[in-house]
N, C-alpha and C positions, 0 to 999 in steps of 0.2 A: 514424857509421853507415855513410855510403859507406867508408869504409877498411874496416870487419869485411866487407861485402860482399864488397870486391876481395878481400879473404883468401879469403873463405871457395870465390870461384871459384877463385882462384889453386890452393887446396888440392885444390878437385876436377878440375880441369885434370891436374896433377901427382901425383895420390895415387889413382886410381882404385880401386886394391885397395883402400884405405884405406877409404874412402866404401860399397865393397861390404861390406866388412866390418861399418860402422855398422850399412847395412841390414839384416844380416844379424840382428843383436845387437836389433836393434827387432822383426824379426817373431816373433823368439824370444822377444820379453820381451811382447810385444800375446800369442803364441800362451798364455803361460802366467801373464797380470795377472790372470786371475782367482783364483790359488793364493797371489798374492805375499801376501797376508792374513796367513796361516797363517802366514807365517816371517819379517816386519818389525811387529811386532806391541811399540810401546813398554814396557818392562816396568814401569812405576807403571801401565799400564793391565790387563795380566795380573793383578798383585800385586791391585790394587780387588777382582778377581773371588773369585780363592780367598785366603781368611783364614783363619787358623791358629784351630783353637778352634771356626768356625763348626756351628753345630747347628739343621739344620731338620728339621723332622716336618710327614708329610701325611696325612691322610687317601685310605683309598680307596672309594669311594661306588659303588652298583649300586642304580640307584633308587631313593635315597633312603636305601638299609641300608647300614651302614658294613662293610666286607667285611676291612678290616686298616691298618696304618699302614706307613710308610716313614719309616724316618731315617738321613737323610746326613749324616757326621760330614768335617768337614776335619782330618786330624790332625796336619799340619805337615811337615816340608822332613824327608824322609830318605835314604840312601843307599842306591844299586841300580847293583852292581858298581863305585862307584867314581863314583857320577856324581849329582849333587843332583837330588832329584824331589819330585814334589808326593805326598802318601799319601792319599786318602778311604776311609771305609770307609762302606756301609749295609747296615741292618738293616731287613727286611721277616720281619712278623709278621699273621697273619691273626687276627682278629678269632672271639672264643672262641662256641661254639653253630652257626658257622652251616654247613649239613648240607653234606656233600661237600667242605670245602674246610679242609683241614689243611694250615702251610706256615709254615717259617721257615727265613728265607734271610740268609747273612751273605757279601757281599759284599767284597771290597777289592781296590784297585787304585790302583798306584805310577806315575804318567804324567809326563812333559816339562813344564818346569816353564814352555814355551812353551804351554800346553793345547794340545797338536795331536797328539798319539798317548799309546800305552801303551806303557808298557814291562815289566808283570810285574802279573798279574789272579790271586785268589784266589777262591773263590766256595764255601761250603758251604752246602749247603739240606736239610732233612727235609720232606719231603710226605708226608701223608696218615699213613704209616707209621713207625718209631720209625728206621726205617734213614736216614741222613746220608750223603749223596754228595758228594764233594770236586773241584772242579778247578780244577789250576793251569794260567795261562800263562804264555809268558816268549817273550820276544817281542826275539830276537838281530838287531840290523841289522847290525853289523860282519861277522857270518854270514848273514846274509839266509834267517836259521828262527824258524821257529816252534813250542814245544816244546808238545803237549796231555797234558797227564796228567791220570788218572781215577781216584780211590779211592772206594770201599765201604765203609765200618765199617773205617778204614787200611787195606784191603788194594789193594792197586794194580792196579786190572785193564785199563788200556789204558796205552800211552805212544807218542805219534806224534810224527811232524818233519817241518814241511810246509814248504818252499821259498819265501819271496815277498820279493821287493825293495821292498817298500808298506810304508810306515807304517799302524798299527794299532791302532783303538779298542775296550776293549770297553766293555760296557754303564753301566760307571760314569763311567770316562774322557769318555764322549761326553755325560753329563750337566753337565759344565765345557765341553767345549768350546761344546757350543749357548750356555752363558751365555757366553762368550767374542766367538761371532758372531752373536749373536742381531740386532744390527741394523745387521751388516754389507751390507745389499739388494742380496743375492744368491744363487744354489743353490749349493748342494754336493751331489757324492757321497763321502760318508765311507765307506772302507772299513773295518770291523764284522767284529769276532769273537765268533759270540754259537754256544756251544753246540759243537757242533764243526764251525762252515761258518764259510768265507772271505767274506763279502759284502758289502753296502755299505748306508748309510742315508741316504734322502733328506732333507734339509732345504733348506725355502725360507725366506730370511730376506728380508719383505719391507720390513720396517722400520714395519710400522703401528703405529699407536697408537691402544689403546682405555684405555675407561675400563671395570672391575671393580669388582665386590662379591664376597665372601667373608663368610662365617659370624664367621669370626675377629677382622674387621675393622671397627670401623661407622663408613666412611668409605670412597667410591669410591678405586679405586688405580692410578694411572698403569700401565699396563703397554706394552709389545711381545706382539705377537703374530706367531708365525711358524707353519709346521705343514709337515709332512714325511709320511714312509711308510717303514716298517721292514719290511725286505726279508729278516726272518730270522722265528723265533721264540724269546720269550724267556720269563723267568720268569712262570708260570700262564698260558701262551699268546698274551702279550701282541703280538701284530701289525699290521701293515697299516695304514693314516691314522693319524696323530694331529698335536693340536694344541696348542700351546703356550702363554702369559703369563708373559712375567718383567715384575721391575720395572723401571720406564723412570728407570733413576738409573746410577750407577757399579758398583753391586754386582749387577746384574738378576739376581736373587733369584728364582727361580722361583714364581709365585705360583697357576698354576692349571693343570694339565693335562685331555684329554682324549684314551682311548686305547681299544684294543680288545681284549678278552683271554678267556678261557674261556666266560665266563658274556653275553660281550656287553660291550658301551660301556660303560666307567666314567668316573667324576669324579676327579682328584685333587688336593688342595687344601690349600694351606700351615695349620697350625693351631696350631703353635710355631716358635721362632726365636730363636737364643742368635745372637748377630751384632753384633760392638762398632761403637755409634755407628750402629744402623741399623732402621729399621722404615721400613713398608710406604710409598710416596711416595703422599700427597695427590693427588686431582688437582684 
């Protein structure tokens, strides 16, 4: 032990630059430990989260009336310019009779197969009326753009290119990364492309642990719970607080949400699930 000492003065004696240099490289790494997350992230722990094949469906509830469903599809490892990425697709479908509220939205989007951004978002939706609005992103880092196009019944009626050196999630992408960080106990601001604004999504992951019930389920269910604030608006006006339950296992499975949208506070709540080797954890 006394010998590593006398080196180690010997070196700061003689190596001054050196030693500043260290320090330098520590405030840099304290100023930015909170992000290191994002990008040393072992990959058999990535790989647990998203699985090829996975199929969940939820419910969405407005006191009590079931308003529509949501279903996330994992579709497997594809190619996007040259480069392996993960694919999800969802389908939101509103629930038939109930007055004012026509909607069906298909979703997809190709992200980093590290869950921490997007790289090319899809999204068609028909509300209320027979007319189908289309838009693509594509989300260039090498160029540091962002491409938005907007079609109408195919016809193409906007096309922009907006400038940002930020990695970028939209609304499905960011549905993998919360199960990615969910009990990472800590905040993030995810910078969110919802619609056509640059913005960011709050999430607190504080690592709690409760114990749930579900309809689905007759047995309490281990979860996490986190909750955040979306600083944009998104499909059926969904903004502002909301809060989260995954499962407290290797897959956290999203099992109960709580969010804010058109009509007010809704419930949404797992009620299928195709997932090899997996159901709801005990608690």
């Amino acid at each position: 032990m006394s010998y590593l000492i006398f080196n180690f003065v010997y070196l700061k004696n003689k190596n001054q630059k050196i030693i500043m240099q260290l320090k330098i490289m520590k405030h840099i790494i304290d100023h930015f430990k909170g992000l290191t997350i994002l990008f040393f992230i072992p990959f058999q722990l990535i790989a647990s989260i998203y699985q090829e094949g996975e199929e969940l469906e939820y419910e969405v509830r407005f006191l009590g009336i079931k308003l529509g469903t949501i279903q996330i599809i994992s579709e497997g490892i594809e190619q996007n310019s040259g480069k392996e990425v993960f694919k999800a697709k969802s389908v939101i479908k509103s629930s038939d009779g109930i007055p004012f509220v026509s909607l069906h939205t298909i979703y997809e989007s190709w992200f980093d197969k590290n869950i921490t951004h997007s790289y090319r978002f899809k999204g068609n939706t028909k509300f209320l009326s027979d007319t189908w609005s289309y838009q693509e992103l594509t989300f260039d880092y090498r160029r540091n753009t962002i491409i938005n196009e907007k079609w109408e019944n195919r016809q193409l009626i906007s096309s922009d290119t907006l400038i940002s050196n930020k990695k970028w999630n939209d609304g499905l992408s960011l549905f993998f990364l919360a199960r990615q960080f969910v009990d990472a106990k800590k905040s993030y601001k995810i910078p969110t492309f919802m619609g056509d604004d640059t913005t960011f999504t709050e999430l607190n992951f504080s690592g709690k642990r409760e114990n749930i019930n579900i309809k689905s389920v007759n047995y309490p269910i281990k979860t996490i719970f986190f909750n955040g604030n979306a600083n944009w608006e998104g499909v059926y006006g969904l903004t502002g607080k909301f809060e989260g339950w995954f499962s407290d296992d290797e897959s956290k499975v999203p099992i109960r949400a709580k969010m804010k949208v058109l009509v007010g506070n809704v419930t949404i709540e797992l009620v299928k699930w195709n997932r090899k080797s997996w159901s709801p954890p005990r608690s």
